[in-house]
Steps between C-alpha positions, in 0.01 A plus 500: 500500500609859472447548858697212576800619302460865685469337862833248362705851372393666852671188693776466281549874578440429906786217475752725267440742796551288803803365301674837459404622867646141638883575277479869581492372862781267446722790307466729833567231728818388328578879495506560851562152621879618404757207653263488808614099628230251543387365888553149627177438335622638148217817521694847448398844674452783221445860615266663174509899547245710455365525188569155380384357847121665424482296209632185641262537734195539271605223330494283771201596639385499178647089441343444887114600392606256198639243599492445881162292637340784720408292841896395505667656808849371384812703497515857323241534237815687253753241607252222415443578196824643397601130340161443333599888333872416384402178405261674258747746401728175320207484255663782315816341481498445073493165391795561238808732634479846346787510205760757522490839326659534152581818405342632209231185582145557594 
């Protein structure tokens, strides 16, 4: 049982991880994505400097070994799984709206 609850904790830890990767992802494409207009097709073009484009990239390829079936010689591997990642990245969102700050309030 106690290795059950250590392997549990370990994956818990894996998913808390992926999570946090998946919004930090989101945070720096909303950074740089700036007004940028969406194509015909609704998908916007978002230029990522260096260094925030290294870790975009990691993450992706990262989200690609993860996610993507490796025999499927679709599009991109990062733009394919660039959905899959930000749709992971709205399990953060709370479930109740954080409350204001009160001053003098903890």
């Amino acid at each position: 049982m106690i290795a059950d609850a250590h392997a549990a904790e370990r994956f818990m830890r894996a998913a808390m991880l992926g999570v946090a990767m998946a919004v930090e992802t989101q945070r720096l494409l909303r950074l740089h994505a700036g007004d940028s207009p969406p194509d015909q097709d609704g998908a916007v073009g978002v230029e990522i400097p260096f260094p925030d484009s290294t870790v975009i990239t990691a993450v992706l390829d990262a989200a690609a070994a993860c996610f993507r079936p490796p025999d499927d010689p679709g599009e991109d591997p990062r733009q394919a799984v660039l959905a899959p990642l930000l749709e992971l990245a709205a399990l953060a969102k709370p479930l109740v709206p954080p409350q204001p700050l009160v001053p003098g309030r903890r």
